[in-house]
BAZA-96939 format. One line per field, with one value per residue: x, y, z of N, C-alpha, C in turn. Coordinates in pm, 1 decimal. Each point is the difference from the previous one (the first is absolute). Example, Ala and Ser with C-alpha at 12.3 -4.5 7.8 and 13.67 -1.06 7.14 Angstrom:
! residues 2
npx	[1319.0;-35.0] $
npy	[-569.0;105.0] $
npz	[780.0;-72.0] $
capx	[-89.0;82.0] $
capy	[119.0;119.0] $
capz	[0.0;6.0] $
cpx	[90.0;-77.0] $
cpy	[120.0;109.0] $
cpz	[0.0;73.0] $
This chain:
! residues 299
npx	[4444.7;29.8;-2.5;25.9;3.1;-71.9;169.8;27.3;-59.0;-85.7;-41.8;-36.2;25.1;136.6;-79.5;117.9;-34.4;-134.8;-80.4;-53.2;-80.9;-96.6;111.2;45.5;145.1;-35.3;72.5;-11.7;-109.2;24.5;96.3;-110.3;-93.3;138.3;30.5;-131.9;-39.5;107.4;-18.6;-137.9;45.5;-23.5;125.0;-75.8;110.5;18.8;-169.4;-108.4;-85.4;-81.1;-119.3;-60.4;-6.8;172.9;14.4;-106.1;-8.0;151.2;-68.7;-54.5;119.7;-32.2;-100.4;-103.2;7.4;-30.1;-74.8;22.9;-136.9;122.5;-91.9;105.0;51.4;-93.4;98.8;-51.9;89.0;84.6;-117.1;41.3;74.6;93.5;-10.5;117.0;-90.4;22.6;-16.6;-44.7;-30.4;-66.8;26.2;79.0;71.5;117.6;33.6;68.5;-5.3;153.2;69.3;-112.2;86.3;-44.7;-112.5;-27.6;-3.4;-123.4;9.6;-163.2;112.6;-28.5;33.1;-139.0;25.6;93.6;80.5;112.3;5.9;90.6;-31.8;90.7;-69.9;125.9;-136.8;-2.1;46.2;-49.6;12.1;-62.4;-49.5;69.5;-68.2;92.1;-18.1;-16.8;73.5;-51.0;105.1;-104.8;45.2;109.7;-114.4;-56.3;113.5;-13.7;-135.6;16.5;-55.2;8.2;58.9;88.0;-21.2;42.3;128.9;-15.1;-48.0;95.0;-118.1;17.0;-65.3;20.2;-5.3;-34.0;154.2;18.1;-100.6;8.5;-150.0;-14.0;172.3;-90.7;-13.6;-100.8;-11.5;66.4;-65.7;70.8;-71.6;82.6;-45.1;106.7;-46.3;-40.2;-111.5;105.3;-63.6;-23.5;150.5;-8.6;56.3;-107.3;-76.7;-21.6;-51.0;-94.2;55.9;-49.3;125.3;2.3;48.3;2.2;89.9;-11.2;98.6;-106.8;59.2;51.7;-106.9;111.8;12.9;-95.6;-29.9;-123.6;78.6;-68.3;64.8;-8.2;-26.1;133.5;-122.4;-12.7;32.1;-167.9;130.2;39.0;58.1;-107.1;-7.9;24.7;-88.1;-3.1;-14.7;-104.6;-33.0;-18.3;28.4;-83.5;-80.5;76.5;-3.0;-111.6;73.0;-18.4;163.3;-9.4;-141.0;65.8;-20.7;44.3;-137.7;111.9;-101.0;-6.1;-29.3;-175.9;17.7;-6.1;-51.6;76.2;-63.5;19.2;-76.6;-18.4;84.9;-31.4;27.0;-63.8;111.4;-37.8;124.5;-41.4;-47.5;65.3;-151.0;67.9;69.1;59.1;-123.0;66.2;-82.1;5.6;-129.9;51.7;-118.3;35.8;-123.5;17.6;16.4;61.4;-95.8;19.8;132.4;21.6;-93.1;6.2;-19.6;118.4;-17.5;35.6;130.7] $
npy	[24782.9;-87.0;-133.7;-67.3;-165.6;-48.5;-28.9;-115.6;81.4;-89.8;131.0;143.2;128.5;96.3;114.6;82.5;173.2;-88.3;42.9;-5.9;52.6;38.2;71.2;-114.7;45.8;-36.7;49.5;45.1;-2.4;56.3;133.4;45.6;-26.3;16.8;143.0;4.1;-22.6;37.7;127.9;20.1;74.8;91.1;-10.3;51.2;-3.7;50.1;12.3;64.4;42.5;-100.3;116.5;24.4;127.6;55.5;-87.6;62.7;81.1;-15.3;-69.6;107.5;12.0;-91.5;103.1;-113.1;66.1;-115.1;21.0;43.5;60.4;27.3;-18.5;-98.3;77.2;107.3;44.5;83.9;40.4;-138.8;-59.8;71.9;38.6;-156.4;-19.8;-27.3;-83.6;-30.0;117.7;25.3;95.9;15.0;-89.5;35.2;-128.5;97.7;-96.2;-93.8;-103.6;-101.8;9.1;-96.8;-111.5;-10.8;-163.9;-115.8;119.4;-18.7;141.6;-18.3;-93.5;14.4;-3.0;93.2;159.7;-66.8;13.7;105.4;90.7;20.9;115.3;-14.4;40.6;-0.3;119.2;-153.9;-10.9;-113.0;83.5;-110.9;5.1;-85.1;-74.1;-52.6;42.9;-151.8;-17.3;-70.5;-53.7;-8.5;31.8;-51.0;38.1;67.1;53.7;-63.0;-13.4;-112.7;7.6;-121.1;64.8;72.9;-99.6;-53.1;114.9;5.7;-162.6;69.3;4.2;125.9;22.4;126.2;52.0;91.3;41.4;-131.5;50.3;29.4;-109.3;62.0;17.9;-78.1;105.1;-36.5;90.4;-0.5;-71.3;-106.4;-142.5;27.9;-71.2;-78.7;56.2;-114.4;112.9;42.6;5.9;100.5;22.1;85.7;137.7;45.2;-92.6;-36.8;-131.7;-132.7;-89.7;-89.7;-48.2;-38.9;-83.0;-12.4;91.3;104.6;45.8;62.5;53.7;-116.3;-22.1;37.0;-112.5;-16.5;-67.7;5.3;-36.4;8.3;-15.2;170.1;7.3;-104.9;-48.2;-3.0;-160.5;93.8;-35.6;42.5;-136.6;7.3;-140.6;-15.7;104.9;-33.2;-95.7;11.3;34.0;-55.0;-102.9;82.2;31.0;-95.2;108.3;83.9;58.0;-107.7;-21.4;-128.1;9.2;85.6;122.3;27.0;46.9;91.2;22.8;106.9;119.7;18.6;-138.8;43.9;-113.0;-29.2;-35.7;-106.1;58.7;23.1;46.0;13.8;-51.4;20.2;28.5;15.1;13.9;-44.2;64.6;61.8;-3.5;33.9;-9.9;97.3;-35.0;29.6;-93.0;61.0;-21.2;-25.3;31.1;12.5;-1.6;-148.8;80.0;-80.7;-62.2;-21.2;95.3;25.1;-44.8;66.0;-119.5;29.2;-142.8;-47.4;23.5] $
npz	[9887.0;124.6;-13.0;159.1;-68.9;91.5;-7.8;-92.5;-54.9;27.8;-21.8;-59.6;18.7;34.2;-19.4;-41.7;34.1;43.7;-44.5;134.3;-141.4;-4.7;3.3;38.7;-30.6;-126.8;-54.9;110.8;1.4;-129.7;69.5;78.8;-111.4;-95.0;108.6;38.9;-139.3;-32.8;112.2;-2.5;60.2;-3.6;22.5;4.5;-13.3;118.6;50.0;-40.3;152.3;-63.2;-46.8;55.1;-60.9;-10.5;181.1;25.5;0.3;110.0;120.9;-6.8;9.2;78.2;-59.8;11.7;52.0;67.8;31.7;115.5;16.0;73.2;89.7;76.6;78.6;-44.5;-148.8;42.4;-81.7;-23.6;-13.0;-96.5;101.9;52.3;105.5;14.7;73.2;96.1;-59.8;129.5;-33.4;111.9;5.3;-73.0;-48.4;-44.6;19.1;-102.5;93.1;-19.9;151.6;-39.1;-25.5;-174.8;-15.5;-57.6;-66.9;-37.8;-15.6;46.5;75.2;96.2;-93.9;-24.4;56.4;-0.1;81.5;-46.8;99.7;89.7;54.5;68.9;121.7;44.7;24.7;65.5;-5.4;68.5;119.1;12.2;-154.1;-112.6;-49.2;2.5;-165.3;-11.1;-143.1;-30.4;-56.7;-20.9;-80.7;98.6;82.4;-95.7;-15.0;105.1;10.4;-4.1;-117.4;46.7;172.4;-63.7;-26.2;118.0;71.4;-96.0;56.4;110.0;88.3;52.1;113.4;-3.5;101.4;38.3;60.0;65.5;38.4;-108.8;56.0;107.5;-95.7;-58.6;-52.7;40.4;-94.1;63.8;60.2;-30.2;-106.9;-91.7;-74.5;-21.5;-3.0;80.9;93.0;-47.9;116.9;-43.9;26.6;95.6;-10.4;142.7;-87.1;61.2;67.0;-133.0;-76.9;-143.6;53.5;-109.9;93.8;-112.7;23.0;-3.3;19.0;-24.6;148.7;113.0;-33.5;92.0;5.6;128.8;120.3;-38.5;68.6;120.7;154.3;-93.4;-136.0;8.5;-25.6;-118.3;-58.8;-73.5;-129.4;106.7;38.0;131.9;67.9;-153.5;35.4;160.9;0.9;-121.9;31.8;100.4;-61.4;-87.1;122.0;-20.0;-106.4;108.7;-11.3;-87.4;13.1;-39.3;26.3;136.9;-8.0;124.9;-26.7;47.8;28.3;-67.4;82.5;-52.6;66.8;-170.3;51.3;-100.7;-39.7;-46.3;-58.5;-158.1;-3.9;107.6;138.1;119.5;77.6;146.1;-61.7;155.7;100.3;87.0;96.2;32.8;-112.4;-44.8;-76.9;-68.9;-127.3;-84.0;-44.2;-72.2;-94.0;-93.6;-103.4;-77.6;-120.4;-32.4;66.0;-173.6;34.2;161.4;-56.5;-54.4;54.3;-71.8;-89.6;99.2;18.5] $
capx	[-44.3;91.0;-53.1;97.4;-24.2;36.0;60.9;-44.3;-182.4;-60.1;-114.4;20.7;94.1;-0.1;-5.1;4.7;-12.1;-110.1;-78.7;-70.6;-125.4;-99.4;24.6;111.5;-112.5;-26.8;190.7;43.8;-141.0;62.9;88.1;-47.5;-53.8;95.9;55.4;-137.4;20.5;108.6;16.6;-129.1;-11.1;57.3;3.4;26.8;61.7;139.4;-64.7;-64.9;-88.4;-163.1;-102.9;-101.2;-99.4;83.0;-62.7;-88.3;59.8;107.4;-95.5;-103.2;97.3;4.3;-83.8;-94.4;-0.8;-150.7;-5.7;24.7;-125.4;10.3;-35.3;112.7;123.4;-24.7;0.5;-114.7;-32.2;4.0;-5.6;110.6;95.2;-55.8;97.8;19.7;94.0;1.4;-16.5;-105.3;-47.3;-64.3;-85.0;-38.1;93.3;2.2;-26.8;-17.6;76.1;-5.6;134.2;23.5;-15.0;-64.1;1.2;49.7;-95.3;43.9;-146.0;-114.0;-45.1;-181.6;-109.6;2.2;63.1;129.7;149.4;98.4;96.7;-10.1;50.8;-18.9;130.3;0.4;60.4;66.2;77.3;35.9;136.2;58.7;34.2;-143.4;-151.9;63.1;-88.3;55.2;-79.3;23.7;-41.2;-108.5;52.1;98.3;-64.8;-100.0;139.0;91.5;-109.2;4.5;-82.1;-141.8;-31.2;-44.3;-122.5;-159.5;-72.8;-52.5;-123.4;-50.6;-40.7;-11.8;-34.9;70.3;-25.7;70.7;-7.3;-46.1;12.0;26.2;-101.3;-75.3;29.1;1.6;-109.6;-101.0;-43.2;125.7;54.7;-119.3;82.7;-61.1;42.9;101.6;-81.6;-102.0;-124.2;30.3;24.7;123.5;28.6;17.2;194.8;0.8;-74.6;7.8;81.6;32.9;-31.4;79.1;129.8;120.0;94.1;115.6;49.4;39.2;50.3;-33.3;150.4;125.6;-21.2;-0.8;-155.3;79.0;-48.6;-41.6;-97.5;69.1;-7.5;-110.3;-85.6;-10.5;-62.7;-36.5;57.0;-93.5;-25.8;42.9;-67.7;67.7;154.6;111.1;1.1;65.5;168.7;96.8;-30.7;125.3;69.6;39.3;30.6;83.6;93.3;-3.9;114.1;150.7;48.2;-15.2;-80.6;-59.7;64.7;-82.1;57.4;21.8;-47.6;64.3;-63.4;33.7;-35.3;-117.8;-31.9;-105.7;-15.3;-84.5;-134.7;-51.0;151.3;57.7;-35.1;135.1;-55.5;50.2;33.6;-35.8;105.4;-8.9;-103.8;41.7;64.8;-146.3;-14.2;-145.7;45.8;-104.8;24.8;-110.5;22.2;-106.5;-64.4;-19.4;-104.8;-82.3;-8.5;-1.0;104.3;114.7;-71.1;34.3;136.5;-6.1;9.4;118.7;52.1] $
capy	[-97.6;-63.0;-102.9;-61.5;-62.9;-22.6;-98.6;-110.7;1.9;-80.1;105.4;130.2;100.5;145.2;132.0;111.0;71.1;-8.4;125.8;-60.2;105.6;-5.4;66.6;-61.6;-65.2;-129.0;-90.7;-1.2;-53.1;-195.8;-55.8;-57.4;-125.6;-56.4;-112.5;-73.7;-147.2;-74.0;-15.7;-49.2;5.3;172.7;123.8;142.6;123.7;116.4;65.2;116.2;-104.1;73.8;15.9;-116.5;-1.8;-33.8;-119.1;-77.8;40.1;-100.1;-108.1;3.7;33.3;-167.9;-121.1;69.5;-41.8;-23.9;-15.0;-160.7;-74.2;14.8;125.7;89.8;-49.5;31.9;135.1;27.1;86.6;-36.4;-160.0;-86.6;-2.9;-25.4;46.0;-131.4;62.9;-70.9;103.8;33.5;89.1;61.8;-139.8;4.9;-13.9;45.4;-70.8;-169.9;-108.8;64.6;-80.1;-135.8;-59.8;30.3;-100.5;18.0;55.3;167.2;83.7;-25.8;-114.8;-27.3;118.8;-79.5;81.2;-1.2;96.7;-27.7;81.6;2.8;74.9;2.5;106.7;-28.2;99.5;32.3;-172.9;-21.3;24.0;-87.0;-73.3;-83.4;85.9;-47.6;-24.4;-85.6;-41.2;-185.0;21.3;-85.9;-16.5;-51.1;-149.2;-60.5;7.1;-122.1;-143.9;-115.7;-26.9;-74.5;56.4;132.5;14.2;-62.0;136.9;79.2;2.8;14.9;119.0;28.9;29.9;94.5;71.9;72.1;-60.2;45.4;110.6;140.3;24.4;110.4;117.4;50.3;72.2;-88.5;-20.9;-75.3;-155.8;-105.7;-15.6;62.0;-96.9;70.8;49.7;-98.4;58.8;77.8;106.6;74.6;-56.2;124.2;-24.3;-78.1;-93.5;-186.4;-6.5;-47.0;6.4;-104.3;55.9;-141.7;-17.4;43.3;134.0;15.6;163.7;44.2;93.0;-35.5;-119.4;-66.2;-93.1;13.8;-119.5;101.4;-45.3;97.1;-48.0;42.1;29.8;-148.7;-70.7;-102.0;2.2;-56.2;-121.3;-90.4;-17.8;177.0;-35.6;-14.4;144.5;25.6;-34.6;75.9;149.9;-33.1;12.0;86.3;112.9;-25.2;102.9;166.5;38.4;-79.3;114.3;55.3;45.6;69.7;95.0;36.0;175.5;72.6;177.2;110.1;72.2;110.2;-97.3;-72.6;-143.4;-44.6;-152.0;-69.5;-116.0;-147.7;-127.0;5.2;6.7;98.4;19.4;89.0;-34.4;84.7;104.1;41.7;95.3;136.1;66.0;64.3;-12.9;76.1;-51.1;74.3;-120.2;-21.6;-112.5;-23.1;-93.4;9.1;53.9;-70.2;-127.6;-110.4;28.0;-152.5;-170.1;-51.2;-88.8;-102.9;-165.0;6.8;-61.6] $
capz	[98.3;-0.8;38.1;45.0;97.8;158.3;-8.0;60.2;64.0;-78.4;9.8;45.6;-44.5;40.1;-86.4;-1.8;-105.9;-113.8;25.4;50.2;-11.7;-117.3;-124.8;-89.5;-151.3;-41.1;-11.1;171.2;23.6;-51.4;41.5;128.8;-52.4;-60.5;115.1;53.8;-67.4;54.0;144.9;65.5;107.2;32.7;176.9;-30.6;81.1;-51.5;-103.9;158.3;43.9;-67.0;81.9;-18.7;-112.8;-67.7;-50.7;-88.6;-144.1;-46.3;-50.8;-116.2;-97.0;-43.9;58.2;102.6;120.2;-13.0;160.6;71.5;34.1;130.3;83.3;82.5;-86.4;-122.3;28.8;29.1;-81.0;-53.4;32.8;-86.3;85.1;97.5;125.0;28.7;148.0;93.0;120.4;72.3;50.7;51.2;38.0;-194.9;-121.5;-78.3;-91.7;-12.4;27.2;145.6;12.1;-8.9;-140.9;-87.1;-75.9;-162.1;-42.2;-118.3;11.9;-82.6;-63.8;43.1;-102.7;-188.6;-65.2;59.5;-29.7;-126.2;44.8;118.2;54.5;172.6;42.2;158.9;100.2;93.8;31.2;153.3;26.5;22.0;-84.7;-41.9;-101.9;-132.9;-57.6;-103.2;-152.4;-35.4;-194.9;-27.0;-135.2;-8.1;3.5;-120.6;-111.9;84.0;-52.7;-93.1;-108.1;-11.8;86.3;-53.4;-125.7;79.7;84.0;-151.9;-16.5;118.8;44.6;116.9;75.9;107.5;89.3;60.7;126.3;95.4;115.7;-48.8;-66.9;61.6;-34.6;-168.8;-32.7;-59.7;-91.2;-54.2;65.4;-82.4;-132.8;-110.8;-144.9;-100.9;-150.1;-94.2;-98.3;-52.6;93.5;40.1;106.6;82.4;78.7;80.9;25.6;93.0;117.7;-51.0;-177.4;-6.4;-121.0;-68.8;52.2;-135.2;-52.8;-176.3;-29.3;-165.4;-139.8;-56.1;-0.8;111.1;116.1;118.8;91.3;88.5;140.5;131.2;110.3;113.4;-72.8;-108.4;74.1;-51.5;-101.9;-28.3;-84.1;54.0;161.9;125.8;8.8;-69.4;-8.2;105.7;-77.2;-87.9;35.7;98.1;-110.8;-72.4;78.2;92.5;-65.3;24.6;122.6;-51.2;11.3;-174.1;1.8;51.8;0.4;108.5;3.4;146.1;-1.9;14.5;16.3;-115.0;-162.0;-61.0;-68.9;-151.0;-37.2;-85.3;88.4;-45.5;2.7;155.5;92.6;62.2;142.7;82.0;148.5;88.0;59.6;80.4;-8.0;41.1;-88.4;-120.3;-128.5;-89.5;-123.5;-148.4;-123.8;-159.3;-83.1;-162.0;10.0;-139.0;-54.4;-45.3;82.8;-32.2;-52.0;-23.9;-17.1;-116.2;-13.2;-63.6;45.4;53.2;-155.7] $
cpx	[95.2;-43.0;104.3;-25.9;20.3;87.9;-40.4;-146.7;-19.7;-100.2;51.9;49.2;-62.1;-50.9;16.7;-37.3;-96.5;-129.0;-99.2;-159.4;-40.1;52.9;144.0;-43.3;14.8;115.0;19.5;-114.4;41.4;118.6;12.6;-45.1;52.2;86.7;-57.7;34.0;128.8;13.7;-80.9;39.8;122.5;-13.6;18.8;96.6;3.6;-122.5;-38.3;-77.2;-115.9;-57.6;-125.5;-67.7;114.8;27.8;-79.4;0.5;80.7;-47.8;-87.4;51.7;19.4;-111.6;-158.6;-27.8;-147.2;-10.1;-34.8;-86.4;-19.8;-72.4;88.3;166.1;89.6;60.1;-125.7;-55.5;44.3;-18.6;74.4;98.3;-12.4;105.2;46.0;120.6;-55.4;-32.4;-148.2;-39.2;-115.8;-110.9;3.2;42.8;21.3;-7.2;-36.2;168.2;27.1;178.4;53.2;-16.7;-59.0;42.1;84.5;-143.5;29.4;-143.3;-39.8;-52.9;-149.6;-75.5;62.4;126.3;134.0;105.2;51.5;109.0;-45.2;121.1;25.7;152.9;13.6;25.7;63.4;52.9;54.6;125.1;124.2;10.9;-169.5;-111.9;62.5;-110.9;64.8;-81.8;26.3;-54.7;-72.2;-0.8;102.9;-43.8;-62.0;104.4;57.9;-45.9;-9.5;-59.3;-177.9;-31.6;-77.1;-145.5;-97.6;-14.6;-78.0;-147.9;-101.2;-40.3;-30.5;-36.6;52.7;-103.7;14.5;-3.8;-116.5;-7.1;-40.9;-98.5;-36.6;2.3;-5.5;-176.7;-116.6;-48.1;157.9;42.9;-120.9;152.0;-19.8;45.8;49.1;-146.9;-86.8;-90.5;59.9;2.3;114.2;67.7;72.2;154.5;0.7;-84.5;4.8;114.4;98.1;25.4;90.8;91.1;36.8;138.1;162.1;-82.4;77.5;57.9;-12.1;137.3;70.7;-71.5;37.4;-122.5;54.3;-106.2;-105.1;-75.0;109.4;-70.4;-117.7;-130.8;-108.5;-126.3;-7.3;25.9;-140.6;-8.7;48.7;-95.8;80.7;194.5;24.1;-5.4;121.4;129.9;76.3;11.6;159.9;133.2;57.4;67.8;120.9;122.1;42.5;82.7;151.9;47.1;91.2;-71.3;-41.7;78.0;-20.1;70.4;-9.2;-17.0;82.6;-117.5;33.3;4.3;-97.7;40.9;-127.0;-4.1;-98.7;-84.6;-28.9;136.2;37.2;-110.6;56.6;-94.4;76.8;72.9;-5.2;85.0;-52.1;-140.6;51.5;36.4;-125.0;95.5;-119.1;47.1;-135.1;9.1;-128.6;19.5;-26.0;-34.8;-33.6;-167.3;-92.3;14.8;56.1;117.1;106.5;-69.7;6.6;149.6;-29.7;38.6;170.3;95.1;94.4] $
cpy	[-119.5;-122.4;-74.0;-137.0;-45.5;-71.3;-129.4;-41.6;-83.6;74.9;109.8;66.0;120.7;52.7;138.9;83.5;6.5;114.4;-85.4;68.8;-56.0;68.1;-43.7;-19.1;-133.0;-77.4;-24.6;-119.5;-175.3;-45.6;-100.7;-114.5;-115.8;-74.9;-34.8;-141.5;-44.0;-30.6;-62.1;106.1;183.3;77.5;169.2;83.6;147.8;114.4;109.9;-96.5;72.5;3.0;-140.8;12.4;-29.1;-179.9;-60.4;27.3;-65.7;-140.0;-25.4;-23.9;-137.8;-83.5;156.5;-20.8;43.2;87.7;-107.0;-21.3;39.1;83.3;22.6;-59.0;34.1;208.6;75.4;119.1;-57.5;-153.3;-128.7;-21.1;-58.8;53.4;-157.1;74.3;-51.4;113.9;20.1;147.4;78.0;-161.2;-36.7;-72.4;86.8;-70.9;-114.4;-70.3;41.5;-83.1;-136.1;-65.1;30.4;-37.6;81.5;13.8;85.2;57.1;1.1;-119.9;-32.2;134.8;-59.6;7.4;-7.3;80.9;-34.2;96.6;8.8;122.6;36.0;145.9;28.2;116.8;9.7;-203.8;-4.1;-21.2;-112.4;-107.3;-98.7;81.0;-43.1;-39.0;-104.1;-32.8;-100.6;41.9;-149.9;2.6;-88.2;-176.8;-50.8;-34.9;-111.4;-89.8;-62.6;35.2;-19.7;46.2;111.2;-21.2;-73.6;133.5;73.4;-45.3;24.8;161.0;9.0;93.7;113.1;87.9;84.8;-54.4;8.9;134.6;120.0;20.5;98.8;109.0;16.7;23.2;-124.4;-38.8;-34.3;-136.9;-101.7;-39.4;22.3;-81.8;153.1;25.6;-125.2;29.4;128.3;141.5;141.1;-65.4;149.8;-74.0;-33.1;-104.1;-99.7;28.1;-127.5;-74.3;-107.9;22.0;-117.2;10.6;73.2;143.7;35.2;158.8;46.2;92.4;-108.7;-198.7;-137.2;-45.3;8.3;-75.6;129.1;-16.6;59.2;-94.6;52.2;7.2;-88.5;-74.4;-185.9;-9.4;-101.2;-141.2;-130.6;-62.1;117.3;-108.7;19.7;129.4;38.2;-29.9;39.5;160.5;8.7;-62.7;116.8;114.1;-42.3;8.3;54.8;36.6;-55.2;137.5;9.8;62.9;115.9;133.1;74.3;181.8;27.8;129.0;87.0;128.6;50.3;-125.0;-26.3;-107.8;0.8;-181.8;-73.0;-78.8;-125.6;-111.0;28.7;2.3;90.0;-50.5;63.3;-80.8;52.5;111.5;17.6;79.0;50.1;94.3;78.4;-50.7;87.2;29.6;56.9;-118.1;73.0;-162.6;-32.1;-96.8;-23.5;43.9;-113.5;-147.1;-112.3;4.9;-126.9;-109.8;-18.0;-43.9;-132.8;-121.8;19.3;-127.1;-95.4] $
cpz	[-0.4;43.4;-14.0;64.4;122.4;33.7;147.3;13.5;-173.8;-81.8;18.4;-81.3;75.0;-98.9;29.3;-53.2;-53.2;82.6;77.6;45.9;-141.1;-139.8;-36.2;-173.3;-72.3;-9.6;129.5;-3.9;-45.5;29.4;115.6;1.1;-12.4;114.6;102.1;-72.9;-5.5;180.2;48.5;115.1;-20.4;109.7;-62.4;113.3;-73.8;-88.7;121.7;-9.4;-69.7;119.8;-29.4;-116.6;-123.1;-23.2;-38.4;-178.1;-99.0;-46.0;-116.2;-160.5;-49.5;23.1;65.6;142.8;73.3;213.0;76.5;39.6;171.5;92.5;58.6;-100.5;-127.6;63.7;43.3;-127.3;-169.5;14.0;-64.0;46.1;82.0;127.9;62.6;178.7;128.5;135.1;24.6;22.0;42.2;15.0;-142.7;-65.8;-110.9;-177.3;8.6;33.9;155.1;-14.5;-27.7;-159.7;-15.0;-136.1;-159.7;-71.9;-162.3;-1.7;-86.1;-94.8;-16.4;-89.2;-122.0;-96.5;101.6;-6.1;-58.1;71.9;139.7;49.3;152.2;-6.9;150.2;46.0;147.4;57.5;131.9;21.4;87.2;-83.2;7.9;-86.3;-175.8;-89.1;-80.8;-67.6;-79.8;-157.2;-10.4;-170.7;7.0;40.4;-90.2;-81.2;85.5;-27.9;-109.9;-112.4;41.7;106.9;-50.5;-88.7;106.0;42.3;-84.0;7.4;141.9;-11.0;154.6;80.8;82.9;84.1;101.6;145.3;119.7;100.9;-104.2;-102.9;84.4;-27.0;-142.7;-24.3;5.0;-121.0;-142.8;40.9;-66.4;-33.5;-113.2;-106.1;-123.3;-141.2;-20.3;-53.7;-27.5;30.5;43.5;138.2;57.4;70.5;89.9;36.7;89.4;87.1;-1.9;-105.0;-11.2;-161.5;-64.2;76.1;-65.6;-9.4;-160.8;28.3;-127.5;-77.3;-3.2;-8.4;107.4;93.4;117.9;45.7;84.9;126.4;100.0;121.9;78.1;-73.5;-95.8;113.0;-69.4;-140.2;-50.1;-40.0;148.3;129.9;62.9;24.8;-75.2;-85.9;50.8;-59.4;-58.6;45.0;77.7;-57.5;-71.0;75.0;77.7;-94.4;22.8;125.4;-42.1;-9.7;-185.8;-63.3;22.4;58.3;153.8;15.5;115.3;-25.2;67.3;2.1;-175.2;-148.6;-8.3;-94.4;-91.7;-15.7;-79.4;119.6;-44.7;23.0;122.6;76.9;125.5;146.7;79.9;169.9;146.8;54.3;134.2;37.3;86.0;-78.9;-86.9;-122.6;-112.2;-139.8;-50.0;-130.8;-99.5;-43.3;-123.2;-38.9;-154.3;-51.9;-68.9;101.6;-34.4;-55.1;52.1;4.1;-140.2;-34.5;-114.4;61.1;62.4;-117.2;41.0] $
């Protein structure tokens, strides 16, 4: 396997050669790992394309991957899959999104139980360009901030939710908010719709903190007044897109993108609705809830 970084990209690396199914084995498995925590961010070329049950598989391999809760939108024979595409058929959306922006975000913020890997693969990219997926290392902002900055974000907690519009499409009995374990409660992979996080992130393999809030997901920063919530919120997020920062992938029919969820953010630049688009995603999700909050006093 060959891992090559993206020259000039602030973020990234190519990977060759690596088995893209459920039966890679463990040396390949940490190899992947290894440059996940150095890249944040892996384009898989150059592999066969998996079947849907081979990706999901591949996924599973880092992580659990929970289902998406979705009545539509969702593979129809595997719900863990989501379908990300802008096409209509038969009066239908085949999936979720559509041709236009699409804020700075990371999945599943709004559950108890958050991502740690994020998988997308582009079976088919509009043919007049645009749909660019960019990724902002939000580890590089907590590592930019002052000292005593860093130790006031440490005593904030916050607020995420799922966007507007896309309560209609998540199961009923999955939407509420759900408090991280207070009465001690099992907490289920796909729980809530929304949930409140300590602002500071913690990556349990490589100990790196990252600023965990997003444009589309982030609602409120509790310890604060709603202005100077606002503020800072806006402030911080006005990281995301720096182009030190930020790596912008141009799809190619047939890539699969791996990434850190907890240290990035990503979004989607528009395209053409005329054009088809149609992107397959997983996502994994930490086993235990209380894995990146356990951050220590910032130093």
């Amino acid at each position: 396997m060959d891992v090559t970084p993206i020259p000039g990209a602030a973020l990234g690396a190519v990977v060759h050669g690596a088995r893209v199914t459920g039966d890679l084995d463990e040396s390949q498995a940490q190899e992947i790992w290894a440059a996940l925590d150095a890249h944040l961010v892996l384009v898989f070329r150059g592999h066969e394309t998996p079947s849907y049950e081979e990706f999901l598989a591949f996924g599973r391999r880092f992580g659990y991957i929970p289902k998406t809760g979705l009545t539509s939108g969702a593979h129809p024979e595997h719900n863990e899959i989501l379908i990300v595409s802008n096409l209509v058929e038969d009066g239908r959306k085949i999936g979720v999104g559509d041709a236009r922006w699409m804020g700075w975000h990371t999945d599943y913020s709004f559950r108890p139980r958050v991502s740690q890997v994020g998988f997308l693969e582009a079976l088919e990219v509009p043919a007049t360009g645009g749909g660019e997926t960019l990724f902002t290392d939000m580890y590089a902002l907590y590592e930019s901030l002052p000292p005593e900055e860093r130790r006031r974000l440490h005593s904030y907690r916050v607020r995420h939710a799922l966007r507007t519009g896309y309560e209609e499409t998540i199961e009923e009995e999955l939407q509420g908010e759900v408090s991280l374990g207070e009465r001690g409660e099992p907490i289920q992979p796909e729980d809530g719709t929304s949930t409140v996080h300590p602002m500071i992130a913690r990556n349990p393999r490589t100990g790196r903190r990252s600023v965990y809030i997003s444009s589309l997901n982030t609602k409120r920063v509790l310890d604060l007044p709603p202005d100077e919530s606002r503020k800072l919120l806006d402030d911080l997020l006005a990281h995301a897109g720096r182009p030190e920062y930020t790596y912008a992938h141009t799809w190619r029919p047939g890539d699969i993108v791996m990434w850190d969820q907890l240290g990035t953010v990503h979004a989607k630049q528009p395209f053409d609705p005329a054009d088809r688009r149609i992107m397959r995603q997983v996502v994994s999700i930490f086993d235990d809830p209380t894995a990146p909050w356990h951050a220590e006093a910032a130093v």
